[in-house]
N, CA, C and O atoms as CSV, one atom per row, in Angstrom:
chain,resi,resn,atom,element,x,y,z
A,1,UNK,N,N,0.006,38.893,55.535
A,1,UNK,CA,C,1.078,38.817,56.505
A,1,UNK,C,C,0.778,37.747,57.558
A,1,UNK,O,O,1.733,37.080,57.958
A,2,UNK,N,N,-0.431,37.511,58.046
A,2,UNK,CA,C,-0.807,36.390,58.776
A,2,UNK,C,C,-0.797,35.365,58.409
A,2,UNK,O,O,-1.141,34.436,59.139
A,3,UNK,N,N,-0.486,35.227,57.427
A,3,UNK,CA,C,-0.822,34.100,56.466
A,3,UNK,C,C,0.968,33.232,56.488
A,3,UNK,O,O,1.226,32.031,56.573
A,4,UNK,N,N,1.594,34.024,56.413
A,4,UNK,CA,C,2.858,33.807,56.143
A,4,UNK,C,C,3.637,33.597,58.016
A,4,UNK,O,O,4.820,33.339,58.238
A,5,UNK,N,N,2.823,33.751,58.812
A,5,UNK,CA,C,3.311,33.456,60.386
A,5,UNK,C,C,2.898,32.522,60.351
A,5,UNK,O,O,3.725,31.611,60.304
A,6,UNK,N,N,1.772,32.214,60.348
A,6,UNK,CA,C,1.173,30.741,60.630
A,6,UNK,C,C,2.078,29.609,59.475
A,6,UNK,O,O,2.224,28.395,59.617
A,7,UNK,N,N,2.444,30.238,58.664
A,7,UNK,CA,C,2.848,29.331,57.705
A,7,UNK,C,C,4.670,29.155,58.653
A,7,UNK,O,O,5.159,28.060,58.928
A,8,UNK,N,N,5.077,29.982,58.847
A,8,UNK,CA,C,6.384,30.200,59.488
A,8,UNK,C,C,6.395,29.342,60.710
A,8,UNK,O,O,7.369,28.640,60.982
A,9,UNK,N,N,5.247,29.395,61.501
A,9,UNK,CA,C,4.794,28.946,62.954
A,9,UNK,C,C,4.845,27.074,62.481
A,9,UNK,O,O,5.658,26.302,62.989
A,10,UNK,N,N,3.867,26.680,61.504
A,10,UNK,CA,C,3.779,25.838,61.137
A,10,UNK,C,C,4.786,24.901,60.494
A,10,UNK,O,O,4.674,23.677,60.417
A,11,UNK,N,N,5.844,25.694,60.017
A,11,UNK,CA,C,7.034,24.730,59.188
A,11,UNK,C,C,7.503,24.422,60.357
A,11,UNK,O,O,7.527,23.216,60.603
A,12,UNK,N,N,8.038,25.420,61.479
A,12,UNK,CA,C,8.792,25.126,62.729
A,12,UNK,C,C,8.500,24.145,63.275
A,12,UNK,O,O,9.330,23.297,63.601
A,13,UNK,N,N,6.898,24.029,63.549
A,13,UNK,CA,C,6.380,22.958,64.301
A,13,UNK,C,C,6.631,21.334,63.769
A,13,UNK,O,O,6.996,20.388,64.467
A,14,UNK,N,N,6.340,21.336,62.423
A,14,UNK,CA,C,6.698,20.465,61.333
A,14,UNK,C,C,8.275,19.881,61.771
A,14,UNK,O,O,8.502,18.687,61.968
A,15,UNK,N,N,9.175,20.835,61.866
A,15,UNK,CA,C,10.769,20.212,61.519
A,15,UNK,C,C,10.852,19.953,63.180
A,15,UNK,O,O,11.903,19.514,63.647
A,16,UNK,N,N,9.571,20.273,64.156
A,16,UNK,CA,C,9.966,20.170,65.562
A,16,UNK,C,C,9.996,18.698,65.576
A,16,UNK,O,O,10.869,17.918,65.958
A,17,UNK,N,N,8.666,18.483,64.995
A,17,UNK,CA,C,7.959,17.012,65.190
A,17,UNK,C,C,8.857,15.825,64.821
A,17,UNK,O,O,8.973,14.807,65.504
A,18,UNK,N,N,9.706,16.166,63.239
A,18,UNK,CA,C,10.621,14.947,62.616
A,18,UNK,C,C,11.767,15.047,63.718
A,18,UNK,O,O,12.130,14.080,64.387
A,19,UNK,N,N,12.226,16.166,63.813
A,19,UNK,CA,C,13.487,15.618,65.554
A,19,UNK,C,C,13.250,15.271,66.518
A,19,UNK,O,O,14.080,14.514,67.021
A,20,UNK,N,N,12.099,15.585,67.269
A,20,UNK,CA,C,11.667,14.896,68.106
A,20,UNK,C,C,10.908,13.142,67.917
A,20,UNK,O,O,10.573,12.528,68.930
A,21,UNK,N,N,10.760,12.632,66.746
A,21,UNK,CA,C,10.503,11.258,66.697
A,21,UNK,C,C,11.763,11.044,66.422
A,21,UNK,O,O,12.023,10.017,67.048
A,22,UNK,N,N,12.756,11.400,65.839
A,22,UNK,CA,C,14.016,11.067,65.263
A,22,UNK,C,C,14.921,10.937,67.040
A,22,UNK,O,O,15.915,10.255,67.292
A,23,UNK,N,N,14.400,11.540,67.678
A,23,UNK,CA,C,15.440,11.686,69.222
A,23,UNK,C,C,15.604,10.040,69.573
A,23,UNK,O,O,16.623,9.367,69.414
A,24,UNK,N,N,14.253,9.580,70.114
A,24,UNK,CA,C,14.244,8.413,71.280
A,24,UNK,C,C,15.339,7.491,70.666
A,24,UNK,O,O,16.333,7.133,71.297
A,25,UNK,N,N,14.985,7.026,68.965
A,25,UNK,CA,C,16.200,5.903,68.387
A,25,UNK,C,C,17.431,6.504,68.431
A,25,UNK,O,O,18.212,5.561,68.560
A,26,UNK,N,N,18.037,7.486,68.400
A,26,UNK,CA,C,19.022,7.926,68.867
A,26,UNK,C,C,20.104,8.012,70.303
A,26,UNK,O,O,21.301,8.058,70.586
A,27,UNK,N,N,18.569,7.995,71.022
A,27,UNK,CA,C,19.096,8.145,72.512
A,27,UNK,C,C,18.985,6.544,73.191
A,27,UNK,O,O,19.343,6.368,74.356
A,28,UNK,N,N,18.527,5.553,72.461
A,28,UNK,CA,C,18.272,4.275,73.254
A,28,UNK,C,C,19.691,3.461,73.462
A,28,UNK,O,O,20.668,3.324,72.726
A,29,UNK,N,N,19.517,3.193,74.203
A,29,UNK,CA,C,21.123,2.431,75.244
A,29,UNK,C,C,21.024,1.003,73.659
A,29,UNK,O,O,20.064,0.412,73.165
A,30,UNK,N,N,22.684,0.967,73.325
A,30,UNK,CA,C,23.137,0.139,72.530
A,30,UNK,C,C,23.776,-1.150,73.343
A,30,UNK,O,O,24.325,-0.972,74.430
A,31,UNK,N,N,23.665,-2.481,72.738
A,31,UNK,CA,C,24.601,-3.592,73.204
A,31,UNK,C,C,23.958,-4.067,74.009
A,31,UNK,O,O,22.749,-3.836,74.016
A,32,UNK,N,N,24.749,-5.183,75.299
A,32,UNK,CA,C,24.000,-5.836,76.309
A,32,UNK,C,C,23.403,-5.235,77.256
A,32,UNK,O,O,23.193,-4.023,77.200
A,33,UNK,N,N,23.085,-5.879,78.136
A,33,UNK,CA,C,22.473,-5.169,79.538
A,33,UNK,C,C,20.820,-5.515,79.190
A,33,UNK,O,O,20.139,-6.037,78.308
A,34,UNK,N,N,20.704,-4.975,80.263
A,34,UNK,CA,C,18.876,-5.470,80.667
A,34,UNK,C,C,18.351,-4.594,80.623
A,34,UNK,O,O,18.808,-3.505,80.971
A,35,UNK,N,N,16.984,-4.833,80.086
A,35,UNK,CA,C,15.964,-4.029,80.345
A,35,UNK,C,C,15.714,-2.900,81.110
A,35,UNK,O,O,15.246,-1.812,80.776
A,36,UNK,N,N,16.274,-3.511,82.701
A,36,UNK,CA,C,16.557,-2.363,83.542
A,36,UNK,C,C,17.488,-1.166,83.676
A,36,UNK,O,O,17.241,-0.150,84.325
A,37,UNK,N,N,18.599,-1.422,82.968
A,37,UNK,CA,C,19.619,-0.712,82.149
A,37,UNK,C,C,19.197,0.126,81.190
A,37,UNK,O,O,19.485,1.298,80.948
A,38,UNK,N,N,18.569,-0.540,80.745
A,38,UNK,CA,C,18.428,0.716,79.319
A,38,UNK,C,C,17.037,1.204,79.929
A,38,UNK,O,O,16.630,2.093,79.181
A,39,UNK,N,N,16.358,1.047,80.716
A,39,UNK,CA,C,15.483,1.998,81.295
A,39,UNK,C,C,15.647,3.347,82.329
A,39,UNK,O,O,14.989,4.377,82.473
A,40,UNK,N,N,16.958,2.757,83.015
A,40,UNK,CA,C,17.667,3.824,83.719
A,40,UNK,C,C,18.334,4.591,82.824
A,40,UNK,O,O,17.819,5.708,82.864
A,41,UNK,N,N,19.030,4.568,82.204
A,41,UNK,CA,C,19.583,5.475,81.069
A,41,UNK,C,C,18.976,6.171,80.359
A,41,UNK,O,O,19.466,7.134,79.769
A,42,UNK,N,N,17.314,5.661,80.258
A,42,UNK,CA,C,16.784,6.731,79.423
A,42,UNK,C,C,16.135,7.667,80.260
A,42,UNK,O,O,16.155,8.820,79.830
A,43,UNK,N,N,15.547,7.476,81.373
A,43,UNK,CA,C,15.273,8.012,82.382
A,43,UNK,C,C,16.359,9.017,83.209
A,43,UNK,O,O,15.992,9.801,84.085
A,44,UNK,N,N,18.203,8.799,82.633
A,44,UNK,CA,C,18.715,9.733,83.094
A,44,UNK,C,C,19.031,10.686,82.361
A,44,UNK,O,O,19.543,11.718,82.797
A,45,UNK,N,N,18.743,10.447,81.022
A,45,UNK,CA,C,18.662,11.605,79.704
A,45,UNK,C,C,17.556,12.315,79.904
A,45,UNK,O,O,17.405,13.294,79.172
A,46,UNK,N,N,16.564,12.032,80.876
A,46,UNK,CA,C,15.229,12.656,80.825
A,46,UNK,C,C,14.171,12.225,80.379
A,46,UNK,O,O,13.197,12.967,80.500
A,47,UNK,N,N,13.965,10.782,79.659
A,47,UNK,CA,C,12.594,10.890,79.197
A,47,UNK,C,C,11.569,10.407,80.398
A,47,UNK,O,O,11.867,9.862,81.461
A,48,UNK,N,N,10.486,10.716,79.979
A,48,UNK,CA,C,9.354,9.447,80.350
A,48,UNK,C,C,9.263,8.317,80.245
A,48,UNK,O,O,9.127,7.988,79.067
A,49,UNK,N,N,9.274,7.234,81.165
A,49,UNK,CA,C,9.528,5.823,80.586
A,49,UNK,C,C,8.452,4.794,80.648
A,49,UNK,O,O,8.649,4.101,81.646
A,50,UNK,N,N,7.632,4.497,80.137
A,50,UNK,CA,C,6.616,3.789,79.508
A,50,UNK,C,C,6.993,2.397,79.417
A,50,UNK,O,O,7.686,2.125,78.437
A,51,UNK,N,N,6.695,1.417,80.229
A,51,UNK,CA,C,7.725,-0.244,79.956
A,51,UNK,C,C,5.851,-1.353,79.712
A,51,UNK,O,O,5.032,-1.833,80.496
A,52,UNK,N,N,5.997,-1.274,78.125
A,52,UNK,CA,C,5.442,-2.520,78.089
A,52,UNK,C,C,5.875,-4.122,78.125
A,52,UNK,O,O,6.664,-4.730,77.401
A,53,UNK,N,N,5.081,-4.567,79.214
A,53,UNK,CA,C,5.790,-6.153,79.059
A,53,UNK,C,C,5.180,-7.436,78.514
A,53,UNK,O,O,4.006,-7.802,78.448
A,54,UNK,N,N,6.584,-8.146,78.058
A,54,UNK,CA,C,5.585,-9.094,77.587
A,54,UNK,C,C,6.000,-10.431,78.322
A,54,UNK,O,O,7.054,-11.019,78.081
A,55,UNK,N,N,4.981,-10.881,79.318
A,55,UNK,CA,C,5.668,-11.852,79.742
A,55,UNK,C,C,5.772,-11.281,81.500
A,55,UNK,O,O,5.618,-10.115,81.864
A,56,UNK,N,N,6.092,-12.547,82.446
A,56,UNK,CA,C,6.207,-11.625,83.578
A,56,UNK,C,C,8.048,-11.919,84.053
A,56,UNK,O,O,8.283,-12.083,85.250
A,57,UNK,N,N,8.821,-11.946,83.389
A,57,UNK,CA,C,10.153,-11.888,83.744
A,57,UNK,C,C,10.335,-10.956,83.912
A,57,UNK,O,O,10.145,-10.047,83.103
A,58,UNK,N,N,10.935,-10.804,85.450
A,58,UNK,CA,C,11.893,-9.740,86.116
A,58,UNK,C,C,12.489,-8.446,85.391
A,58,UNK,O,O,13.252,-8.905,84.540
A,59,UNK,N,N,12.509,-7.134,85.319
A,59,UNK,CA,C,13.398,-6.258,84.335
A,59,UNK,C,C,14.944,-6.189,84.411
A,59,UNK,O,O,15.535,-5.544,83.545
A,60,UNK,N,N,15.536,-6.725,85.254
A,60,UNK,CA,C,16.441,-7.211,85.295
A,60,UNK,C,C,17.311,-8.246,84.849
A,60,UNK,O,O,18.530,-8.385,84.960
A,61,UNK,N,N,16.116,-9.188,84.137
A,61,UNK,CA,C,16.629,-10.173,83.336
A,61,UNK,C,C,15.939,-10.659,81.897
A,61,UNK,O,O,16.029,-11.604,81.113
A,62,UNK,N,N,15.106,-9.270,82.063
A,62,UNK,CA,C,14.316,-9.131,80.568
A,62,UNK,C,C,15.433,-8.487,79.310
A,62,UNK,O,O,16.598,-8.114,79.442
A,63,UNK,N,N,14.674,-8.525,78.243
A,63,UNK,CA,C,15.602,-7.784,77.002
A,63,UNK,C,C,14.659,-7.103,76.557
A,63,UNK,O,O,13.460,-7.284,76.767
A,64,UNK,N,N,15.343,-5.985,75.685
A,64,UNK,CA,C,14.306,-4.917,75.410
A,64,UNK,C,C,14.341,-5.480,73.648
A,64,UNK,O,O,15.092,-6.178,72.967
A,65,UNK,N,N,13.277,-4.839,73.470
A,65,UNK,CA,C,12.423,-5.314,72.266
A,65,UNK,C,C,12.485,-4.176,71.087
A,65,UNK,O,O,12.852,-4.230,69.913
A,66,UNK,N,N,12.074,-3.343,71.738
A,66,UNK,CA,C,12.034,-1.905,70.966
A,66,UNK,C,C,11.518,-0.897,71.894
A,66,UNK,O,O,10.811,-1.200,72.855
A,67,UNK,N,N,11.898,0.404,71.587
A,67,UNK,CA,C,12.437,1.945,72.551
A,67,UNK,C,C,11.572,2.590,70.870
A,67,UNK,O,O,11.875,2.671,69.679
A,68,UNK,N,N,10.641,2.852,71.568
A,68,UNK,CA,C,9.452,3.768,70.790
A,68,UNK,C,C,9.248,5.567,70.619
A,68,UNK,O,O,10.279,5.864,71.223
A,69,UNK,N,N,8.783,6.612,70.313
A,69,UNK,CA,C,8.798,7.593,70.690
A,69,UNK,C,C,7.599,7.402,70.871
A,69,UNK,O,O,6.827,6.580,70.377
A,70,UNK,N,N,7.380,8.675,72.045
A,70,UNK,CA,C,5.651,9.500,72.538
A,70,UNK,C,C,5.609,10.350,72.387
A,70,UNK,O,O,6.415,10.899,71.636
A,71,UNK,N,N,4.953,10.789,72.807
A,71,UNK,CA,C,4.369,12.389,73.367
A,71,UNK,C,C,5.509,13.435,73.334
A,71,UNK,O,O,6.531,13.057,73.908
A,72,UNK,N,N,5.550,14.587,72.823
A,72,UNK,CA,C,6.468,15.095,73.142
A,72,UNK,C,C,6.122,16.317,73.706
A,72,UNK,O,O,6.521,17.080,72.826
A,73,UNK,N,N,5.669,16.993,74.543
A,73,UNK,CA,C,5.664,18.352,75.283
A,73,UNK,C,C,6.772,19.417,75.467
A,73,UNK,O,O,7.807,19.494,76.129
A,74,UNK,N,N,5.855,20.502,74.264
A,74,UNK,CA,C,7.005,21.761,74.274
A,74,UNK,C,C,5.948,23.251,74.049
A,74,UNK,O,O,4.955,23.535,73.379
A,75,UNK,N,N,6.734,23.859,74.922
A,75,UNK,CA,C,5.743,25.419,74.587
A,75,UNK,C,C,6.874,26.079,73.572
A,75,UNK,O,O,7.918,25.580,73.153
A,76,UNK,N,N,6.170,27.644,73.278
A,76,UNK,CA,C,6.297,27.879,72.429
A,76,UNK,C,C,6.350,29.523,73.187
A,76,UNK,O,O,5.392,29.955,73.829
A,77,UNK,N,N,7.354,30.138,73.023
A,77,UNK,CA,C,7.419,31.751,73.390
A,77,UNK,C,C,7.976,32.697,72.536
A,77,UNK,O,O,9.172,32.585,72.271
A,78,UNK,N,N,7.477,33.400,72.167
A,78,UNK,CA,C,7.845,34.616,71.598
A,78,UNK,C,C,8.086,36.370,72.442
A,78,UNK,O,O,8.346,37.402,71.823
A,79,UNK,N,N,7.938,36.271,73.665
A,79,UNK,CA,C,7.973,37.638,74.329
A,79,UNK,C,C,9.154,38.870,73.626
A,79,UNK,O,O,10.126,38.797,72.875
A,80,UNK,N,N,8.600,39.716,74.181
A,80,UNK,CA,C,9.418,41.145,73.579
A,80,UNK,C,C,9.892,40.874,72.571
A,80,UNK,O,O,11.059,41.153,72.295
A,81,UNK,N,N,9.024,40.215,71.722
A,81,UNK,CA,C,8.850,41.033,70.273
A,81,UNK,C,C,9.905,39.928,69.613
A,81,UNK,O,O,9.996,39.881,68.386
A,82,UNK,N,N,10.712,39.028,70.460
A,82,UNK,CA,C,11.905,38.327,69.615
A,82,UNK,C,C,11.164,37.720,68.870
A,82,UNK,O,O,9.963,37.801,68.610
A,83,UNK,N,N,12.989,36.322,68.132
A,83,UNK,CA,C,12.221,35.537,67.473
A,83,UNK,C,C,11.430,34.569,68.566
A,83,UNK,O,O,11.415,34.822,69.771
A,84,UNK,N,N,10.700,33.293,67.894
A,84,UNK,CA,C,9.853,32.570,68.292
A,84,UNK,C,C,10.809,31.221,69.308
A,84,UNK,O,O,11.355,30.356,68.624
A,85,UNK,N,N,10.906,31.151,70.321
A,85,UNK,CA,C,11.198,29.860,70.636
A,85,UNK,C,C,10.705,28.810,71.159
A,85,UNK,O,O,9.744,29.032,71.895
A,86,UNK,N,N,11.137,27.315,71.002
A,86,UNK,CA,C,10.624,26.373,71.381
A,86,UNK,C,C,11.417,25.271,72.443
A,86,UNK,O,O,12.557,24.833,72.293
A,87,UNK,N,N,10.724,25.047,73.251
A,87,UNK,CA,C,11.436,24.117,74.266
A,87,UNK,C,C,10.473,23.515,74.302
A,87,UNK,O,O,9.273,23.691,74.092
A,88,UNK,N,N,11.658,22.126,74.844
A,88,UNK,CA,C,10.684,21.007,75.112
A,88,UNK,C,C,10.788,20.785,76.374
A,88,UNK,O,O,11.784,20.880,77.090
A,89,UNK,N,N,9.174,20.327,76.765
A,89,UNK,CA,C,9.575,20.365,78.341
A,89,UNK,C,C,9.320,19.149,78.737
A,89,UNK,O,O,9.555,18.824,79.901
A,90,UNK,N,N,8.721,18.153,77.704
A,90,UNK,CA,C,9.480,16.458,78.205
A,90,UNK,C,C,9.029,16.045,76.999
A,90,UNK,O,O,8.765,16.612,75.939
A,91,UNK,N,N,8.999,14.865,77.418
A,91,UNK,CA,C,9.221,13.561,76.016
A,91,UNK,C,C,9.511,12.098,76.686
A,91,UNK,O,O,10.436,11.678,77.381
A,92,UNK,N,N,8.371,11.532,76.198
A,92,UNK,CA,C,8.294,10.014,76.605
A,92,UNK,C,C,8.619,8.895,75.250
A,92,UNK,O,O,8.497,9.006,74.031
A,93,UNK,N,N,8.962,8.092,75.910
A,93,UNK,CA,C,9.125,6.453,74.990
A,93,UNK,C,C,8.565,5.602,75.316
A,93,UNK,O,O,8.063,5.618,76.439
A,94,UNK,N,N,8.437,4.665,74.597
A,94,UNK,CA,C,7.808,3.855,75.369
A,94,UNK,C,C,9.069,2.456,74.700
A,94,UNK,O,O,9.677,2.317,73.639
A,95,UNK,N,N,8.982,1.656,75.977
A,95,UNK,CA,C,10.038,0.136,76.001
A,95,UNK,C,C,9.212,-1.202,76.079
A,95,UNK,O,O,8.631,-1.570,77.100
A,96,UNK,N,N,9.223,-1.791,75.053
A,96,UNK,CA,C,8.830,-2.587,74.821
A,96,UNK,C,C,9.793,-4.182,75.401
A,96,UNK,O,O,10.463,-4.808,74.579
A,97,UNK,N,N,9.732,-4.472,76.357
A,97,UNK,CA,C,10.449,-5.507,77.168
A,97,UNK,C,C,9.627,-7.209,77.192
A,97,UNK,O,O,8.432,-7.422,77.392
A,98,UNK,N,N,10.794,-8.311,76.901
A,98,UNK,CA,C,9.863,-9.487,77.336
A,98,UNK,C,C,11.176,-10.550,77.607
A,98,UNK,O,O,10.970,-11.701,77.992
């Protein structure tokens, strides 16, 4: 029977991991605008924002390169006996700007 939680615990965690790398390309600002744009936007969806640069141009008149996933931080509760749930309690990208 333990055998089969951990295995249960473990698929969850598994299908957590492919949506959560699958999120950031989803959520990254499409079309023109600057660097600084699509850094505020992701920052107002919530993530963590991580800006590697290449180059020392302004973010305001930089272009973004590529919108990466990180880290993703989520606990895990099961109290009174329910099922198991998972939240995430952040999630970073990282922006690759030059």
């Amino acid at each position: 029977m333990k055998k089969f939680g951990f295995a249960t615990v473990l698929a969850g965690g598994l299908a957590a991991a492919v949506i959560g790398l699958a999120s950031p390309a989803d959520a990254a600002p499409s079309g023109p605008g600057s660097a600084q744009d699509t850094i505020s936007q992701l920052q107002q969806q919530g993530y963590n924002v991580i800006v590697n640069r290449i180059g020392d141009t302004p973010l305001d008149q930089a272009t973004v390169v590529a919108v990466r996933p990180g880290q993703t931080h989520e606990t895990t509760d099961s109290r009174g006996g329910g099922s198991i749930k998972t939240t995430v309690t952040s999630q970073t990208v990282y922006v690759d700007v030059k």
